[in-house]
Phi, psi and omega in degrees: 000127188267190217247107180334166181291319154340295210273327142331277176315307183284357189251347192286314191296299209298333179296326169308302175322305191291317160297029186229353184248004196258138186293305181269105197286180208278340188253000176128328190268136181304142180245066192233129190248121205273135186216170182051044144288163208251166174309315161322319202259000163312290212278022178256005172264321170317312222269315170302051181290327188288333176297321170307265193315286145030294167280323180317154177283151206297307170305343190269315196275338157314330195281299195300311177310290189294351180275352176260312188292310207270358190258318185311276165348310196256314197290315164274351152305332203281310196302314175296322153344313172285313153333282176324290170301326140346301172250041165088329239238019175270155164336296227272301167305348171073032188304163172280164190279012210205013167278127189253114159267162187298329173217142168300106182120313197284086189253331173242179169304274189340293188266357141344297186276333197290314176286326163318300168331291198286323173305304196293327150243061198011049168292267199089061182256037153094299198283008158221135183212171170249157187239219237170321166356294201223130254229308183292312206296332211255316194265011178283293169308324181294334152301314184298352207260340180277326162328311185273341165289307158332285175317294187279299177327301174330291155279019150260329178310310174312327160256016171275301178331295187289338178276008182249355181346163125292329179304333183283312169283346174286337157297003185238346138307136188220137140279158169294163161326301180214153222237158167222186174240114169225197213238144180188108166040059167078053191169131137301156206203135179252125197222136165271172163224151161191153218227151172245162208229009135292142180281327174306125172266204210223114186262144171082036159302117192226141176218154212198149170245174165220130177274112174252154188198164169276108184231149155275121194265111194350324183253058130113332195262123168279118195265107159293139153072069189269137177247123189240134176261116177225124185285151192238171181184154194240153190312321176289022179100177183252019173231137170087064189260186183255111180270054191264351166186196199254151232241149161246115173231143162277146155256107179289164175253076153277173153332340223261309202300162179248000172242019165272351165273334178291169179223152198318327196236004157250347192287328179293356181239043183265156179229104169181154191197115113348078179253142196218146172236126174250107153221163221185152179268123187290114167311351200256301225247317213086359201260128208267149173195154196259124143257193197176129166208204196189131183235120170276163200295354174262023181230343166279112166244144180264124153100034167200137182246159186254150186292179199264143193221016151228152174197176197235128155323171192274349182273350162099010175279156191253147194202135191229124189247093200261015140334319200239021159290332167255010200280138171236141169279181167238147188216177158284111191221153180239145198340348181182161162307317181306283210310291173138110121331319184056063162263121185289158148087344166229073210252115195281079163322153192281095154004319158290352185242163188212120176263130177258116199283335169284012171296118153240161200264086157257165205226094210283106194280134233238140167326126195278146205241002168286112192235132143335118148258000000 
């Protein structure tokens, strides 16, 4: 039966919602707004310019690049311009035939900006030149030609810079969808997944959480965005991992854990996001770069583990079937950390139930099956 327009809409809503409160989204980016800075602290983006352009978005820096060559342009046309009428040598003015300009050609603005152009980007189609006349006209280009060199250095760097991001390789990492809880080599657990989806590995890879939560503190003071550190690790440990494919990694649920009080029917009415990092050195660039990604309590299933998705062929090549990278089984697991540890006296009972503490247990002798001729 397919599902009303309503029942759509509301499910469409609550998914807005959840991206709009959760700090870190799901591809990395902080979701945080910054307000009442003060001006002083505006112009510290001006003195940091190259970190500035640097961050701009590809349109903004497209504007500017062409909104700097071309002002560059016009501005030292006005100037030849000004040279030229200075020494007489515009139209309008009438020079004598036997009159030597400071530039050949340069009788208006038009061609005023065109030589500005062709100096600045060492075209040169013959028919404009500087002459030895005027001594300003000799020290003009030379400004001009270091000014226009400064400029295009400046913005190939800035667009080499941004096509080398880390960030660009960090788009070849993935984490799973959704983290589960299951049972692992004796022990609960919280186990993520993540894959690099390059052949090039990722060197020094270290990955690490963070619990952000809302917490109240004994005397009273409420700590927003409260930070719990939390470890993930792979069976050799959790530093240095070998990224040759995609990796599952745990969080044991110990005392320790911020997830030993929860229970299979409480963790979904939980207030709390789950940020986990991975970082590592790109092997191809050299280059150091973070992924981030983040999970909310509806996105953590209690009592499923994910299916396995390497496995090796008969010719002995190894092979990852990233079909089963977010696929999950339901397994047995149990109802809380308490459950179990088979910690007495703190066992987080089902919401849905109800113990009746006065249950007594009797033994009903089963019916005789015998029948009278």
């Amino acid at each position: 039966m397919t599902r009303s327009v309503r029942e759509v809409l509301k499910e469409y809503m609550s998914e807005r919602r959840v991206r709009k409160y959760r700090l870190v989204t799901k591809d990395g980016r902080c979701n945080i707004e910054f307000g009442n800075v003060m001006h002083s602290n505006r112009f510290a983006y001006v003195l940091d310019i190259w970190t500035t352009f640097v961050e701009t978005r590809w349109r903004f820096v497209i504007f500017h690049f062409v909104a700097s060559f071309t002002l560059s342009w016009f501005i030292f046309g006005l100037i030849w311009y000004w040279i030229a009428r200075d020494n007489g040598d515009l139209l309008w003015q009438k020079p004598a035939a036997n009159h030597t300009p400071c530039v050949y050609s340069v009788n208006d603005l038009t061609y005023a900006f065109l030589f500005s152009l062709e100096t600045q980007t060492t075209i040169g189609y013959g028919n404009l030149y500087v002459t030895n006349a005027c001594a300003g006209a000799v020290a003009l280009i030379i400004i001009q030609s270091l000014i226009g060199a400064i400029i295009s250095c400046f913005w190939c760097g800035v667009v080499m810079t941004k096509i080398a991001l880390p960030k660009k390789r960090a788009k070849t990492i993935t984490f799973s969808e959704s983290a589960v809880i299951c049972p692992k080599k004796g022990t609960l657990c919280l186990q993520i997944r993540v894959a690099n989806l390059r052949k090039t590995l990722m060197i020094g890879s270290q990955i690490y959480g963070k619990l952000l939560r809302t917490t109240v503190t004994p005397e009273g003071e409420t700590i927003i965005m409260d930070q719990v550190s939390i470890e993930f690790m792979v069976d050799a440990g959790k530093d240095n991992l070998f990224f040759v494919c995609p990796l599952t990694l745990y969080h044991v649920i110990d005392k320790t854990s911020p997830f030993f009080e929860m229970a299979v029917d409480t963790l979904h009415q939980q207030e709390f996001e789950l940020v986990v990092f991975l970082d590592g050195t790109a092997e191809s660039t050299s280059s150091s770069c973070q992924v981030r990604t983040s999970y909310i309590p509806q996105e953590i299933i209690w009592g499923y583990d994910f299916l396995p998705i390497i496995s090796r062929g008969k010719e002995g090549k190894y092979r990852v079937d990233f079909s089963n990278f977010t696929k999950t089984v339901a397994v047995p697991t149990a109802h809380c950390a308490y459950c179990y540890h088979n910690e007495a006296g703190h066992h987080h009972h089902s919401i849905n139930g109800i113990d009746n503490q006065g249950f007594e247990v009797i033994e009903i002798e089963p019916p005789n099956n015998s029948t009278k001729m």
